[in-house]
C-alpha positions as a printed NumPy array, in Angstrom:
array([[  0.   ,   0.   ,   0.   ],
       [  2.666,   2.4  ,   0.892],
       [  4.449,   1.349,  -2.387],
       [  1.552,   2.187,  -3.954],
       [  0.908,   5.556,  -2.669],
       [  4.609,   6.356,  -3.625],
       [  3.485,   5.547,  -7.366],
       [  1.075,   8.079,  -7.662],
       [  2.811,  10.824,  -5.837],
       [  3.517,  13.809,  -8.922],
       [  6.943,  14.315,  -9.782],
       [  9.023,  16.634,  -7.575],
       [  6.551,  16.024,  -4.84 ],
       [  8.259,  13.565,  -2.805],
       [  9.237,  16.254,   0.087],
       [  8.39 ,  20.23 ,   0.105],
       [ 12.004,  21.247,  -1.606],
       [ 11.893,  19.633,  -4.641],
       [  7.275,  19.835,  -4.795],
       [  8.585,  23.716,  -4.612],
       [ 11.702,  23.561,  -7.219],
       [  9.604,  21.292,  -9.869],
       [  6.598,  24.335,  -8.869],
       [  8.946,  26.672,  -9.787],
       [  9.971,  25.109, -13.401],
       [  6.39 ,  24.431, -14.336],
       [  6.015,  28.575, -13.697],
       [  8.999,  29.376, -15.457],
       [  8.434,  27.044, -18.36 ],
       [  4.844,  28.359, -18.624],
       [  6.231,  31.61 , -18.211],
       [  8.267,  31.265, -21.155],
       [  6.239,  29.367, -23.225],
       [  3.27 ,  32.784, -23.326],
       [  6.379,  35.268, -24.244],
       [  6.844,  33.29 , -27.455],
       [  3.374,  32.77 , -28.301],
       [  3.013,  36.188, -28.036],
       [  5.992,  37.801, -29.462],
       [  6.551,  38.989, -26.099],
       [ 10.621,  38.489, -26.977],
       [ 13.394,  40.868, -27.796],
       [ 17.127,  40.863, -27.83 ],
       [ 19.457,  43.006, -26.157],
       [ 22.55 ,  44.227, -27.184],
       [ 25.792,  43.851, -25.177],
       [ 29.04 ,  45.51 , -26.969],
       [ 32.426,  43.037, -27.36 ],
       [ 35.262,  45.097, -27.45 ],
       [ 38.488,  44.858, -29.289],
       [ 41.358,  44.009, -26.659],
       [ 44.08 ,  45.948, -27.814],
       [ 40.951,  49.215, -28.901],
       [ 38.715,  49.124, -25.624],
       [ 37.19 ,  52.35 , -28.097],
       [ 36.351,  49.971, -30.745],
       [ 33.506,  47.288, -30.669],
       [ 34.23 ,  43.975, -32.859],
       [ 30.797,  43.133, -32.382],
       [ 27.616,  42.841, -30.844],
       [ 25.922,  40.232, -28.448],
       [ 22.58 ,  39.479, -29.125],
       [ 21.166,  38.224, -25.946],
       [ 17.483,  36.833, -25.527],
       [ 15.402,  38.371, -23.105],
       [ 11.185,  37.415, -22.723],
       [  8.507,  39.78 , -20.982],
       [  6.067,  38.143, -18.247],
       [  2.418,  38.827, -18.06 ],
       [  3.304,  42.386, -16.004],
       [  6.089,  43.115, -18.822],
       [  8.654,  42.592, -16.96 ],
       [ 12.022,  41.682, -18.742],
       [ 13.385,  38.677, -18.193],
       [ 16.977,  37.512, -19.134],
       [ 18.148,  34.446, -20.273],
       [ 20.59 ,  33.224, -17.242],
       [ 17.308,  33.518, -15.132],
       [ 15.119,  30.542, -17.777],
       [ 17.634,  29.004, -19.653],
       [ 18.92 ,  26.878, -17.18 ],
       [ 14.726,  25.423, -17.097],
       [ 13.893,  25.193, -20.728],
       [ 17.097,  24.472, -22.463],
       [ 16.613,  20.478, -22.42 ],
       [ 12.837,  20.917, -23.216],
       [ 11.545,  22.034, -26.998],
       [ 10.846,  25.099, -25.901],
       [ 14.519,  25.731, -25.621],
       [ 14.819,  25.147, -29.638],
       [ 11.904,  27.443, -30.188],
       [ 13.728,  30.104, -27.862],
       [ 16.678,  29.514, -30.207],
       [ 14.238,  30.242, -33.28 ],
       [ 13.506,  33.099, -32.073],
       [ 16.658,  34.253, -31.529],
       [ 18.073,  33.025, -34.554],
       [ 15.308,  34.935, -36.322],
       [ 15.926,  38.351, -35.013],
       [ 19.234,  38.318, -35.442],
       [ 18.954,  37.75 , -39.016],
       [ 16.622,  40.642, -38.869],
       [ 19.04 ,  42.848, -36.756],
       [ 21.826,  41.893, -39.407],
       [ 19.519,  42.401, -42.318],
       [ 18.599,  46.142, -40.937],
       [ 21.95 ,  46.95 , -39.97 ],
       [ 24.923,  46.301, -42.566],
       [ 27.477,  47.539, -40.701],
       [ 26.777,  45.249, -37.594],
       [ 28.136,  42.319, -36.791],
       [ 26.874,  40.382, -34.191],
       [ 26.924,  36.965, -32.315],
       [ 23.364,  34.616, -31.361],
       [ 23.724,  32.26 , -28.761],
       [ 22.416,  28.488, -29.515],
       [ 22.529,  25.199, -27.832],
       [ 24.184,  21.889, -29.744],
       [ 20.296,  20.57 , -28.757],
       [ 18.947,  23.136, -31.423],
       [ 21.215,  21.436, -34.764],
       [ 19.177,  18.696, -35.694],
       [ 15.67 ,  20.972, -34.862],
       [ 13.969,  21.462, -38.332],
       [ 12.693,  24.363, -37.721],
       [ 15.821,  26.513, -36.44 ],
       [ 17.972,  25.104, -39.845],
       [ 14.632,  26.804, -42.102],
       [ 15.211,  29.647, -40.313],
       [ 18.765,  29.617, -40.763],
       [ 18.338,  29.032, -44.671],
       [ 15.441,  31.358, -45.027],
       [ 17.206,  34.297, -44.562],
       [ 21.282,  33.181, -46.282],
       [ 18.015,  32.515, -49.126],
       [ 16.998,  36.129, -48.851],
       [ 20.633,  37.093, -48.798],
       [ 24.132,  34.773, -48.402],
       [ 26.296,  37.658, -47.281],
       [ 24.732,  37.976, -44.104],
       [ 26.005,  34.645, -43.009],
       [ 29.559,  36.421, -43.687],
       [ 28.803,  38.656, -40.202],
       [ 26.781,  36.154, -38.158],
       [ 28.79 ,  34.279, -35.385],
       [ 26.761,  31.03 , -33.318],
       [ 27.603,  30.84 , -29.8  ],
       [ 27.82 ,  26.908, -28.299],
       [ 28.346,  26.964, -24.723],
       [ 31.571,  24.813, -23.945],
       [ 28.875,  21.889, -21.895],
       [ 26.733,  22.019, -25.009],
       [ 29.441,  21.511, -27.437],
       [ 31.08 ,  18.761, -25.155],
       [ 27.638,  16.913, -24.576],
       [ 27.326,  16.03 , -28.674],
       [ 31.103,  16.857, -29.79 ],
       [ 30.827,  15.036, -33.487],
       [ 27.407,  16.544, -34.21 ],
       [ 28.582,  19.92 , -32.964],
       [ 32.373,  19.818, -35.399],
       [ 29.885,  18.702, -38.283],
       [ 27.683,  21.217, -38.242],
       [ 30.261,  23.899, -37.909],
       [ 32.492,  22.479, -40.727],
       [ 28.78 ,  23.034, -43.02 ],
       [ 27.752,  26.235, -41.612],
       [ 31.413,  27.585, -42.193],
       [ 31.551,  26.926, -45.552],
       [ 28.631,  29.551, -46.166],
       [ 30.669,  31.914, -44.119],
       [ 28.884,  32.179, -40.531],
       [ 31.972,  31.975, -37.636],
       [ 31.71 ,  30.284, -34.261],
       [ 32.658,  30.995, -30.775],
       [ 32.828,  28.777, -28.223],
       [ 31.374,  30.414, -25.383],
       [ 31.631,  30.001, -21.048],
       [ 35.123,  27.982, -21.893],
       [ 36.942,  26.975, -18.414],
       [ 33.532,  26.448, -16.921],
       [ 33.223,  22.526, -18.102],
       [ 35.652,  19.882, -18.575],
       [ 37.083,  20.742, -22.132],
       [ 40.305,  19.521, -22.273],
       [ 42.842,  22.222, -24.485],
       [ 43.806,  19.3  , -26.193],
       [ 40.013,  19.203, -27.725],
       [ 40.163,  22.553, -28.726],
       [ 41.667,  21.535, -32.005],
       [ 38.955,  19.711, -32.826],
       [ 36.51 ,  22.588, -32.81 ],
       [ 37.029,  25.104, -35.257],
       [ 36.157,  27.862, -33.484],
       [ 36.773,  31.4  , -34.656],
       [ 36.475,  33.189, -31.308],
       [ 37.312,  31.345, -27.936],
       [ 35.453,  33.221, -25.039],
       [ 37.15 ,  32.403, -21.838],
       [ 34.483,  32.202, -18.868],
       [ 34.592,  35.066, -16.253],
       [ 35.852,  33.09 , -13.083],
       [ 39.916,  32.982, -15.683],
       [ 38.852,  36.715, -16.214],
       [ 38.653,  38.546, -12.932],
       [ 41.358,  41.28 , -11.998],
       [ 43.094,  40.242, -15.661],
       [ 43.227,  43.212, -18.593],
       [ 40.994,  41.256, -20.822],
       [ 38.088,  43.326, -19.573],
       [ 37.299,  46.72 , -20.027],
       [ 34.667,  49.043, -18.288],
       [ 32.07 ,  50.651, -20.978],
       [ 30.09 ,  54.076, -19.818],
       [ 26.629,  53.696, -19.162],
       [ 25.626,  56.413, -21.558],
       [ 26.892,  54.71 , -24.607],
       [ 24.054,  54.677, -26.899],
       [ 22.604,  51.666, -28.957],
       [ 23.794,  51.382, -32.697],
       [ 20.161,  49.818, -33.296],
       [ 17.653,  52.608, -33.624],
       [ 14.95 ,  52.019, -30.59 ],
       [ 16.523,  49.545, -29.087],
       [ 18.812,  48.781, -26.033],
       [ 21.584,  46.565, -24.892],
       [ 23.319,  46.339, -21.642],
       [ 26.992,  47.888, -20.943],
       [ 29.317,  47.026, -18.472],
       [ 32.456,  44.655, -18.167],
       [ 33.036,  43.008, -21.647],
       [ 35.598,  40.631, -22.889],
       [ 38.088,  41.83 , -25.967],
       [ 37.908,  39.593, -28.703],
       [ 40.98 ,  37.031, -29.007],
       [ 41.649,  37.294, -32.565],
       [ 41.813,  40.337, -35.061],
       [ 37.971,  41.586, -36.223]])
C-alpha cells in the first residue's frame, strides 16, 4: 500500500524542496512558453570590445530576453537553465536566430553573435530559419557568429564539429562560449574550429581582458537597447 501511494505521488513532490523547485519550473516554463506565443521576446545588445581598442567594438551580443504577463524583462541566465533540455529551448533559439537575421539584415554595418545550444542542430525548424534568410541574402552569413556553450558543445562533440564544418563553408563563424567552466580539455580545442574562444569570467577577474564601458553609450540599433558594463576583448583580429 505504501508502495503504492509512492506511485502516484507527482513528480518533484516527494518532500516540500523539490514539490517547490519542480513548482517553480512548471512557472517558469509556462512563463516562457506565453512570451513566445506572443511575441513577447526581444534581444538586447551587449558591446564586445576589441582588446588591444577598448574604443572599438568587434561586435555585438545578441542576448534573448522574454517579458512576463506584467512586462517585466526577463533575461536568459534567469530561464535558460529550465527550458534548455525541453523544446521550448529550440523554439527560444528560433527566435533568436530569427531576429538576429533581422538585426543583421537592418543593420549592414553590424556584426553580431546569437547564442544556440548543440540541442537546437538537428531541430527542423531553427535550420529553415537559418536558410530562409542566407536565401533572402548569403552575405549575411559572412557577419553572423553562433555561440555553443563549452557543456553544449562537449555533450554532442561530433554533431557539434559537423555542423560547424557546413555552416562555415557559407561563411557564418563560431565561438565557443563560457570555456573553463566545463571539462574541455585544451587538447580538444583543435577539434573545434572555433573562430572566437570566449574564456568564462571566473579565468577573467582582476586580468586586462576586460574593459569598463560608460553607461551612456548609446545603442547602434535605432529604438533599441543593450546592456553595458564589463566586456571581454575579442581574441583574434575583427
Amino acid at each position: 500500500m505504501q508502495k503504492q501511494r509512492m506511485m502516484n505521488i507527482p513528480p518533484g513532490a516527494d518532500n516540500p524542496l523539490n514539490a517547490a523547485v519542480s513548482s517553480r519550473d512548471r512557472s517558469t516554463l509556462d512563463m516562457v512558453a506565453q512570451a513566445v506565443k506572443h511575441q513577447q521576446t526581444m534581444l538586447a545588445y551587449q558591446p564586445v570590445v576589441v582588446a588591444r581598442d577598448p574604443g572599438r567594438v568587434g561586435f555585438y551580443e545578441g542576448l534573448i530576453r522574454v517579458m512576463d504577463e506584467t512586462g517585466r524583462v526577463i533575461p536568459a541566465k534567469d530561464f535558460m537553465p529550465v527550458v534548455e533540455r525541453a523544446e521550448l529551448g529550440r523554439e527560444i533559439d528560433c527566435v533568436a536566430l530569427n531576429m538576429g537575421f533581422r538585426t543583421l539584415h537592418e543593420n549592414p554595418s553590424v556584426r553580431l553573435s546569437i547564442n544556440m545550444s548543440a540541442r537546437s542542430i538537428g531541430y527542423q525548424r531553427w535550420m529553415q530559419v537559418m536558410n530562409r534568410w542566407l536565401k533572402k541574402d548569403p552575405t549575411l552569413g559572412e557577419r553572423l557568429i553562433l555561440e555553443i556553450t563549452e557543456s553544449s558543445a562537449m555533450d554532442q562533440p561530433e554533431l557539434v564539429i559537423d555542423f560547424m564544418a557546413r555552416l562555415s563553408r557559407r561563411g557564418i563563424s563560431f565561438a565557443l562560449d563560457d570555456f573553463g567552466a566545463g571539462y574541455t580539455a585544451l587538447r580538444y580545442l583543435k577539434d573545434f574550429p572555433f573562430d572566437v574562444l570566449k574564456i568564462d569570467m571566473m579565468f577573467c577577474n582582476g586580468m586586462a581582458l576586460l574593459h569598463k564601458l560608460g553607461s551612456e553609450r548609446t545603442s547602434p540599433f535605432p529604438g533599441r537597447t543593450y546592456p553595458t558594463g564589463s566586456v571581454t576583448g575579442m581574441p583574434r583580429a575583427v
